[in-house]
C-alpha positions in Angstrom: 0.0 0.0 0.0 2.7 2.4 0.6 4.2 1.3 -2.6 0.7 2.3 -4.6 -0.3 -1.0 -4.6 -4.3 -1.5 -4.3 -6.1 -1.9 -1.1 -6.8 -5.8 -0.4 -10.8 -6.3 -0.4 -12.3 -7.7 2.8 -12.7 -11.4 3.2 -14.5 -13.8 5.7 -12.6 -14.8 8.5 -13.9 -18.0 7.5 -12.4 -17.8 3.9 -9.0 -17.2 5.8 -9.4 -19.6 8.1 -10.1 -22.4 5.2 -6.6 -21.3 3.4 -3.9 -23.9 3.7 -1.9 -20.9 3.6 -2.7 -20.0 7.0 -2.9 -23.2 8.9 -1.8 -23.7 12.2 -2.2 -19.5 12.8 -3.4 -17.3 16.1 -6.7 -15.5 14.8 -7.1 -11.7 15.9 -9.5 -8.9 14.9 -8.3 -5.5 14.8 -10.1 -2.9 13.7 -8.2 0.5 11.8 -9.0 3.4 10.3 -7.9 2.8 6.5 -8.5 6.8 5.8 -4.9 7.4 5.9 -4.0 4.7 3.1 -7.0 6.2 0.5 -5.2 8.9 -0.9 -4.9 12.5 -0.5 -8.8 14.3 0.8 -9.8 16.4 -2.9 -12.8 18.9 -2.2 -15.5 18.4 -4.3 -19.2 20.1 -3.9 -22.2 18.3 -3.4 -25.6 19.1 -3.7 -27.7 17.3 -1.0 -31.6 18.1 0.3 -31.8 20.4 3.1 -33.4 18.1 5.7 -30.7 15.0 5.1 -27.8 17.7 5.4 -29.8 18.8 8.8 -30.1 15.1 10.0 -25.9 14.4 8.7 -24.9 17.8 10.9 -27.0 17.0 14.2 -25.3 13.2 13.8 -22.5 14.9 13.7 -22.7 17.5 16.4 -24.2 14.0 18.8 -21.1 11.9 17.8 -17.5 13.3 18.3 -16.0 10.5 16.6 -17.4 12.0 13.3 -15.4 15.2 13.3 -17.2 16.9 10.4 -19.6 16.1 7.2 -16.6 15.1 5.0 -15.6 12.4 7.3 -19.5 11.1 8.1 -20.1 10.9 4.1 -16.8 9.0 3.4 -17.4 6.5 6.3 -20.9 6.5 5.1 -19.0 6.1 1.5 -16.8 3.3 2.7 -19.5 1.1 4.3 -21.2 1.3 1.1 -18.7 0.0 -1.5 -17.6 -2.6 1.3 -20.8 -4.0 0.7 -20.3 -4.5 -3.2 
């Protein structure tokens, strides 16, 4: 990743587990923020209705771990595509 290469794309614990590969391994979940390994942040506008922006700004305001809109819609982003 730090050489450009792609992201991997998520997998089953249970497809790792079933790999040959791995046999015989200690099993751990740990969860990161990947933000850092996405690329540089490029502003773009967006044109959203008025009542959803309301609704993303008073999630934000009610959870600190979303530090702005930006970061709620590419979490929001993330989740999505992780889902194919």
């Amino acid at each position: 990743m730090a050489d450009g290469e792609p992201l991997p794309q998520p997998q089953s614990l249970e497809a790792h587990q079933g790999n040959p590969d791995y046999a015989g391994g200690v099993w751990a979940i740990v969860d990161f923020d990947v933000t850092p390994y996405l690329g540089k942040a490029v502003r773009f506008n967006a044109t959203l209705p008025e009542h959803l922006l309301a609704r993303i700004d008073a999630y934000v305001r009610n959870h600190p771990a979303q530090k702005s809109r930006s970061g709620f819609l590419a979490e929001a982003s993330l989740k999505m595509l992780q889902q194919g």
